[in-house]
C-alpha distance (Angstrom), angle and dihedral (degrees) to the residues before:
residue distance angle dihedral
X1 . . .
X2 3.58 . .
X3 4.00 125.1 .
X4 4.06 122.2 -76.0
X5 3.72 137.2 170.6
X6 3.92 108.5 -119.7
X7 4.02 124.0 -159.4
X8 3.74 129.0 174.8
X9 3.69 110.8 -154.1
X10 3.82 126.8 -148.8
X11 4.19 95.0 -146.8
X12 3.83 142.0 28.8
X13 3.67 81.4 -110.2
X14 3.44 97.3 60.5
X15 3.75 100.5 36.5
X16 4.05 83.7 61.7
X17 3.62 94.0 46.2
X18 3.59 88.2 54.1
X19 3.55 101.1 50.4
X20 3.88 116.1 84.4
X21 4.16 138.8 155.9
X22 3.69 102.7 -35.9
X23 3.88 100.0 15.2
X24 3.97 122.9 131.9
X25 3.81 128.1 -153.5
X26 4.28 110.2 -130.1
X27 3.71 126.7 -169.5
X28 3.70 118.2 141.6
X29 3.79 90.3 1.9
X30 3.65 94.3 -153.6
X31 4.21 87.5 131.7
X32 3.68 104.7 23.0
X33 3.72 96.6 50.2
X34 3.96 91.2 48.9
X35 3.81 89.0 56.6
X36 3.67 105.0 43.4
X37 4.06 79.5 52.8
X38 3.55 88.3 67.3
X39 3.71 99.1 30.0
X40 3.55 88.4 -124.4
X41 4.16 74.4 123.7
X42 3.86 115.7 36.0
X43 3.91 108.7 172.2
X44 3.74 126.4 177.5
X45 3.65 97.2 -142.9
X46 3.60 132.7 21.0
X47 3.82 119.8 -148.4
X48 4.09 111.5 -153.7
X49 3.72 104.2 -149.7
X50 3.71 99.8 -174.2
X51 3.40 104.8 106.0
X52 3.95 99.1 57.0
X53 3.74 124.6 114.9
X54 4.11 86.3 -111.4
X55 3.83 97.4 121.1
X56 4.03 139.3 106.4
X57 3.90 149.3 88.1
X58 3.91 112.4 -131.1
X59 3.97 136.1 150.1
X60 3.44 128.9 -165.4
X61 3.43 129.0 154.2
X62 3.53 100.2 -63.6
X63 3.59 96.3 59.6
X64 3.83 142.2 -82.3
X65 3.67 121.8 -43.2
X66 3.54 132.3 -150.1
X67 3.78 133.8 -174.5
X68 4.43 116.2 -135.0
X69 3.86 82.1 -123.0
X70 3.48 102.4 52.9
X71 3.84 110.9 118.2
X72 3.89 114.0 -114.2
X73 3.91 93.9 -121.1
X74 3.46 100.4 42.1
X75 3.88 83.7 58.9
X76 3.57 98.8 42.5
X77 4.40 86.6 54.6
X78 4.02 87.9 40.1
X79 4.13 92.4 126.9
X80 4.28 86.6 -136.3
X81 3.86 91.7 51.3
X82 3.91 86.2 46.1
X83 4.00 95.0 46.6
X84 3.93 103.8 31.1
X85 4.01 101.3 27.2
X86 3.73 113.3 27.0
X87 3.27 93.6 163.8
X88 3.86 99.5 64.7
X89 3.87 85.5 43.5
X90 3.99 93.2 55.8
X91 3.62 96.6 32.6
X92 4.20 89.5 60.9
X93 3.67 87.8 37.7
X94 3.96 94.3 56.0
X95 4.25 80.8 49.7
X96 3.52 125.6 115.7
X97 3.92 111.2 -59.2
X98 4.06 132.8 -39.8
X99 3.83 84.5 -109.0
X100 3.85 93.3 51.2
X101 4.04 87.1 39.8
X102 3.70 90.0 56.0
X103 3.99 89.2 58.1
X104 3.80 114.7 28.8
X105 3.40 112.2 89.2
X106 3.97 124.8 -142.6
X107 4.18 94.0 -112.2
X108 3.93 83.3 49.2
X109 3.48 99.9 46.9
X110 4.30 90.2 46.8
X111 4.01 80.0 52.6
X112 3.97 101.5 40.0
X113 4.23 107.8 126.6
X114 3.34 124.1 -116.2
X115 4.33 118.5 -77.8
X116 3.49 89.5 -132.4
X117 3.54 109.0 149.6
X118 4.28 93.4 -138.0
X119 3.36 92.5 45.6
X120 3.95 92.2 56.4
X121 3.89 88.7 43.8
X122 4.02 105.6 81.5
X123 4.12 81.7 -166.4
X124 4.14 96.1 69.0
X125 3.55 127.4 64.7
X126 4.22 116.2 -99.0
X127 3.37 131.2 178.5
X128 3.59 97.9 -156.6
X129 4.11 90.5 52.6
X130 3.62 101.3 31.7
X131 4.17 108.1 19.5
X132 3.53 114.5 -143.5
X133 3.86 97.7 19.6
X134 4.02 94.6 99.0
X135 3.99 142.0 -109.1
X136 3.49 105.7 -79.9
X137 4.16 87.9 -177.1
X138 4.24 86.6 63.0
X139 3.67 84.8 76.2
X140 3.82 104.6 20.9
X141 3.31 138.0 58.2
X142 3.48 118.5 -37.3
X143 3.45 115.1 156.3
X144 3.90 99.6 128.7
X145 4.34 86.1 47.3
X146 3.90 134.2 112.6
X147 3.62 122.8 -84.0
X148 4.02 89.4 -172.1
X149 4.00 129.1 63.0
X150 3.67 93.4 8.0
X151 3.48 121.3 151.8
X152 3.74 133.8 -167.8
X153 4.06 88.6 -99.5
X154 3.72 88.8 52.6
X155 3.95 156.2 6.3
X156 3.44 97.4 179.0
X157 4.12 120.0 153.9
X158 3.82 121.0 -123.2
X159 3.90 102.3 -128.3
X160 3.59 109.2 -156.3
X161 3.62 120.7 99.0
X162 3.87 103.6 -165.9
X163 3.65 90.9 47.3
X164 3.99 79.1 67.9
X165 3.84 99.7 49.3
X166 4.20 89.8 43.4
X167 4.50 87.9 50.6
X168 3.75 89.1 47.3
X169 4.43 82.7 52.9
X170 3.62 93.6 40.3
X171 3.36 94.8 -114.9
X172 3.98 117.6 -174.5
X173 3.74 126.6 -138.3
X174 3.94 110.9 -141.4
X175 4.10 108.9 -154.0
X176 3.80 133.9 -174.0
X177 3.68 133.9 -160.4
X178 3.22 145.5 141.5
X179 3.88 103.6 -53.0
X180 3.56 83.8 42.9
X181 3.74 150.1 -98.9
X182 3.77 124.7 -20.4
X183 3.93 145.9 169.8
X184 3.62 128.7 -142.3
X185 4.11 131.2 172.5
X186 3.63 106.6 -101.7
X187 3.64 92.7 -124.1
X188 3.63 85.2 58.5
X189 3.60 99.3 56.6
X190 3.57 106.4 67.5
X191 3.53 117.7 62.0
X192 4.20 134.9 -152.6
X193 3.77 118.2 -100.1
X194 3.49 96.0 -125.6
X195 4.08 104.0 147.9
X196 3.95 90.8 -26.6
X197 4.01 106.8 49.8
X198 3.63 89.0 156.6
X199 3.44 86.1 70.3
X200 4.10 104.0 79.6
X201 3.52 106.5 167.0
X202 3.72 145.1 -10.8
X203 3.72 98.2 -84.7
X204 4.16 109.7 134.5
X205 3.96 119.0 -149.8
X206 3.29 118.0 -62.6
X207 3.97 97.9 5.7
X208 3.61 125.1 137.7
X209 3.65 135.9 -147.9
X210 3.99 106.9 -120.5
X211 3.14 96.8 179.9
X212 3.72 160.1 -93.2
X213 4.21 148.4 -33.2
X214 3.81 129.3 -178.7
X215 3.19 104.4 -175.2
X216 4.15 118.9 -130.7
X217 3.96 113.3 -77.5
X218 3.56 110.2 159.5
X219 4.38 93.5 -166.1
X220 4.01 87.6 57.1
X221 3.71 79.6 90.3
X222 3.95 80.2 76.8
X223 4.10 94.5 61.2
X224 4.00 136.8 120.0
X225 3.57 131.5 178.5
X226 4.16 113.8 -152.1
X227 3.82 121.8 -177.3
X228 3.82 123.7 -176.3
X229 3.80 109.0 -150.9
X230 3.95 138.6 167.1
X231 3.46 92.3 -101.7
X232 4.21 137.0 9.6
X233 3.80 91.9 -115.8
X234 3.86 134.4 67.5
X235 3.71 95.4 -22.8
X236 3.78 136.3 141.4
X237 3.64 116.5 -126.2
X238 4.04 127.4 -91.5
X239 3.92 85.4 -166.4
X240 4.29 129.9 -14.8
X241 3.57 132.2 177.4
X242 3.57 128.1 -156.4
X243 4.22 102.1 -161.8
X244 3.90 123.0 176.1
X245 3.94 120.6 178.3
X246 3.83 139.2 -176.3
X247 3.84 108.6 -151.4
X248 3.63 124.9 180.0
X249 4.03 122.4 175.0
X250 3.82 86.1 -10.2
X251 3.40 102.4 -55.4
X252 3.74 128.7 113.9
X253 3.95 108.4 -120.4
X254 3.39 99.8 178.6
X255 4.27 134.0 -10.3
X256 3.78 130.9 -175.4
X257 3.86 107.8 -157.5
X258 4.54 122.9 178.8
X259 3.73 126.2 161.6
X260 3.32 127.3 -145.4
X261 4.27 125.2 -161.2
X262 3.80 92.2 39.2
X263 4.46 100.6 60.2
X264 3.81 135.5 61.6
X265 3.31 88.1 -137.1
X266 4.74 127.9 32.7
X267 3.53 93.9 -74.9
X268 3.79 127.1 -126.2
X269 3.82 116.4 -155.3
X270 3.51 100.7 -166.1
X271 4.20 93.4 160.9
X272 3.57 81.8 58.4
X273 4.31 97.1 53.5
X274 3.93 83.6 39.5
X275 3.55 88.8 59.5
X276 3.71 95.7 46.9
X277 3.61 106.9 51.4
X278 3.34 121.2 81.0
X279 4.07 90.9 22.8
X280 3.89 122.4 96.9
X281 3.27 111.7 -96.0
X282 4.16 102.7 -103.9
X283 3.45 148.1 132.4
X284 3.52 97.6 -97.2
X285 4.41 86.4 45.4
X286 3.94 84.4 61.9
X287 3.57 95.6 49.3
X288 3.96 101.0 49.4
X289 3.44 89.8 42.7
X290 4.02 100.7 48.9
X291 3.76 79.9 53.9
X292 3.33 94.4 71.0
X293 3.78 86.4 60.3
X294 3.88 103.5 99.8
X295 2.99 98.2 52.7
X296 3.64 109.5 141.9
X297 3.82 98.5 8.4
X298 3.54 118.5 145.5
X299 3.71 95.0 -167.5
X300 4.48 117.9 -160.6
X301 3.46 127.7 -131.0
X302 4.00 97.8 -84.5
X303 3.39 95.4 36.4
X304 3.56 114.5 52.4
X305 3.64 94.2 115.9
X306 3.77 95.0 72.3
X307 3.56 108.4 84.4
X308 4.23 85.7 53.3
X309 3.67 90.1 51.6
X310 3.87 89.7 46.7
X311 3.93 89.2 53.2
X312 4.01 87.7 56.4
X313 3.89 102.2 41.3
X314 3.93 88.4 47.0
X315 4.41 87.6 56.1
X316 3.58 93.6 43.3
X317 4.09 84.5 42.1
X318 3.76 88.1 52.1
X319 3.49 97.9 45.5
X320 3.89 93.8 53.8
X321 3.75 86.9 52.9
X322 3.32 99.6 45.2
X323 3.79 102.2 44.8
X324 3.91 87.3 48.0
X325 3.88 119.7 117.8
């Protein structure tokens, strides 16, 4: 680990006069630590956040709120997450590992790189650490990679599973920075690699992330997150699905369905919700509409069984939610 200057400001204020070119944000370090470890992240300066006023769980009737600083498992056992949006409490809870839970904060964990196994490895070329040297995982193995919004420069996975629950809600991600404070929909914020995949979201120099809105949707109480993984424990996911539905006489009214394990991005499967609403909600519903799911996949060599495997943990998925009471 090479040499940095660390400060640990007292305000937003000060945290953003404090960062500068080659600066990095820290707060449970349970990413940015790894990284500078390997050098795969080398900043000059590193800006402990811990002390700012960025904290707290509150709904109203606008939505849920969440501060960048609150700590993933104190979230996931918040008693208004558990009741109103279960699937933001089980997606954090099927996260990484209690220990890791207990430290990663929700800001960090929207912001957490990608687990790609080139990108981690300083010795093979990657875009998204060294632009313009190549994507070794093209070519290589890339079983665990992203079957949607892949470009030639990279097929990278996104890795966080709440930021897949909170797109599916249309959650919003309120920044600040220098010119100021400002709000964008979390869907919005991160961006496809296309030619620039070291460009992952929409965050400007300096800027922090503040914090969180989901806005008020009284049938979220009808949600689920499943991810299929490798293994039960401390695992990232092969394919996920974060599915909410509003049912009324048997009929779905309304859905919000995103996969995680399969995109570069939280993925959005809006053929999928189009397909459900309107139609009664029934086995045979689940299974035309999960169809629609690979659409648009451009599946790699070791990874071609993906968008399948997305089609069956989206029915089972749907059939949890739907048989809920």
């Amino acid at each position: 680990m090479r040499a940095y200057d660390f400060t640990r400001p007292g305000s937003v204020d000060r945290a953003l006069r404090d960062a500068r070119d080659g600066s990095a944000y820290v707060a449970g370090g349970t990413t940015l630590v790894d990284l500078m470890k390997l050098e795969v992240l080398t900043p000059s300066r590193v800006v402990d956040i811990n002390r700012l006023p960025l904290h707290g769980v509150t709904v109203d009737r606008t939505g849920l709120h969440i501060g960048a600083l609150e700590r993933m498992s104190d979230v996931a056992r918040h008693d208004a997450v558990r009741s109103r949006y279960p699937v933001i409490s089980q997606a954090l809870e099927l996260s990484a590992s209690p220990q890791l839970r207990n430290m990663a904060s929700m800001g960090g964990n929207l912001l957490q790189r990608t687990r790609c196994s080139y990108f981690r490895d300083v010795s093979t070329p990657c875009n998204k650490r060294t632009p313009g040297s190549g994507c070794a995982a093209v070519a290589g193995h890339n079983r665990m990679h992203a079957v949607f919004g892949t470009s030639d420069a990279c097929v990278a996975t996104h890795a966080s599973d709440v930021a897949v629950a909170l797109v599916a809600l249309e959650a919003q991600v309120h920044l600040t920075g220098r010119t100021g404070p400002r709000t964008l929909p979390l869907a919005g914020f991160y961006r496809l690699p296309g030619r620039t995949p070291h460009v992952e979201n929409q965050l400007r120099a300096g800027e922090l992330v503040t914090g969180l809105t989901v806005p008020h949707l009284p049938w979220a109480t009808r949600s689920a997150y499943l991810k299929v993984r490798d293994r039960q424990s401390y695992e990232f996911a092969l394919t996920s699905a974060a599915i909410a539905l509003d049912i009324g006489r048997g009929v779905i009214r309304g859905a919000r369905v995103a996969a995680g394990g399969v995109g570069s991005t939280p993925w959005r499967l809006a053929a999928v919700e189009q397909a459900l609403i309107g139609r009664p909600a029934t086995t045979a519903t689940y299974e035309a509409a999960a169809a629609r799911a690979a659409d648009g996949a451009r599946p790699l060599r070791h990874n071609a069984f993906k968008p399948a495997l997305l089609r069956r943990t989206l029915v089972r998925a749907l059939t949890l939610v739907g048989e809920a009471r």
